[in-house]
C-alpha positions in Angstrom: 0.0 0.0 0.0 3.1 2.3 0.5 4.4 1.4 -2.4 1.1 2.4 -4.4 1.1 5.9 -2.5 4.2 7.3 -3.3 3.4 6.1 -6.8 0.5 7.9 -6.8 2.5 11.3 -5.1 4.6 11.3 -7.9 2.0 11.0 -10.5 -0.2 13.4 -9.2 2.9 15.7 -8.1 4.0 15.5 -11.7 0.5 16.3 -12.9 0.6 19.4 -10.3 3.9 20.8 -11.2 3.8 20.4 -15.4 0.1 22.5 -15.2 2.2 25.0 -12.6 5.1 25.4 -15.4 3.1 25.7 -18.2 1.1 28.6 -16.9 -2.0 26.4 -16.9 -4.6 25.7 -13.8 -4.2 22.1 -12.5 -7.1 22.0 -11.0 -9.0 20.4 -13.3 -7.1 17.7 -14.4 -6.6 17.3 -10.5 -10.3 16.7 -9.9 -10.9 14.9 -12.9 -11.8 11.1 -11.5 -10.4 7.8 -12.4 -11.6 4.8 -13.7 -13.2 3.5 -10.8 -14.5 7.3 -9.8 -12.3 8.5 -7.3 -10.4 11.8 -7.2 -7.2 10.6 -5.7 -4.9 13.5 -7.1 -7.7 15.9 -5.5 -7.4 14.1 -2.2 -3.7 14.6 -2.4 -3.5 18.1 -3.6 -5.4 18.5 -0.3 -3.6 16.9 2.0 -0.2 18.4 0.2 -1.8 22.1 0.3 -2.6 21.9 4.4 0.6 20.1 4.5 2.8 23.3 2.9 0.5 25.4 4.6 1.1 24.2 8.1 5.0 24.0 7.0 5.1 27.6 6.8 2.0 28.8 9.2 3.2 27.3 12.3 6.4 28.6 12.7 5.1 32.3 11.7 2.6 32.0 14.5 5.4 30.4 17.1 7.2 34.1 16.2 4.5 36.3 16.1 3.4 35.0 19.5 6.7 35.0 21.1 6.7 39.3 20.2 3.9 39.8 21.4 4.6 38.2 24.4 8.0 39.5 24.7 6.4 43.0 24.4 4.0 42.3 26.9 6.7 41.1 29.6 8.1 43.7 29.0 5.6 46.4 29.5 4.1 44.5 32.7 7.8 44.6 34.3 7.9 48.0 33.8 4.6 48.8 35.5 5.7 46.9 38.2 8.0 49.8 39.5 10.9 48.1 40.6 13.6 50.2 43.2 16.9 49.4 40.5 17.6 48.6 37.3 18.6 45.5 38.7 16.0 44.3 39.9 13.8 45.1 37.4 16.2 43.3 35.0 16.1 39.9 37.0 12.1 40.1 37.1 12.3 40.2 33.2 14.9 37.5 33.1 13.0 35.5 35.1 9.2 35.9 33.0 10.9 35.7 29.9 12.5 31.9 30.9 8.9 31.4 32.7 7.4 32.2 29.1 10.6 30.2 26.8 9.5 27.5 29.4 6.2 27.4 28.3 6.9 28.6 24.9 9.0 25.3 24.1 6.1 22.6 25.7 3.8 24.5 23.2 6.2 24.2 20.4 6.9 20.2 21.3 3.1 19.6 21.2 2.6 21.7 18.0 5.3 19.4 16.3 4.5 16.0 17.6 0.2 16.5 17.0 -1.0 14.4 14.8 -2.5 17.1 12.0 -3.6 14.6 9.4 -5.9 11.6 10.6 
């Protein structure tokens, strides 16, 4: 059965990419259904699309998240009024390893979730 999938990557990845150089829309000769009725190169354009999209979404997100909290540690250290520089330089130290520590058991889940059934 493995065998037959990445057979059928290729020929529908092949299909996909000559439409792509060409100029052309593959989407119709993706949908278009085989002998026995089923769109299988539909089924894996899908699958490849969320696949690339989650490639590239996940880690924006992971850095858009960490600025935002960064920004907001360090605005909530500063209203904290701290006597010294010092001090309010170990308080930051300390909620930014607080948020890397939660940051990277968010990132380990994120990577090891199973995103296709």
């Amino acid at each position: 059965m493995e065998q037959q999938s990445n057979k059928m990557f290729c020929y529908c990845q092949k299909i996909f990419w000559t439409n792509v150089s060409a100029s052309k829309s593959p989407y119709d000769e993706l949908k278009e259904p085989f002998e026995n009725g089923e769109q299988y190169c539909w089924s894996w354009f899908k699958d490849y699309s969320l696949a690339k999209t989650l490639l590239y979404s996940v880690p924006l997100s992971i850095l858009f998240v960490n600025f935002l909290s960064k920004t907001f540690l360090r605005v909530i250290t500063k209203m904290n009024g701290y006597q010294s520089k010092p001090e309010e330089v170990h308080a930051s130290a300390i909620n930014m390893f607080l948020m890397s520590f939660i940051n990277t058991g968010v990132v380990i889940q994120l990577v090891y979730f199973d995103w296709l059934p």
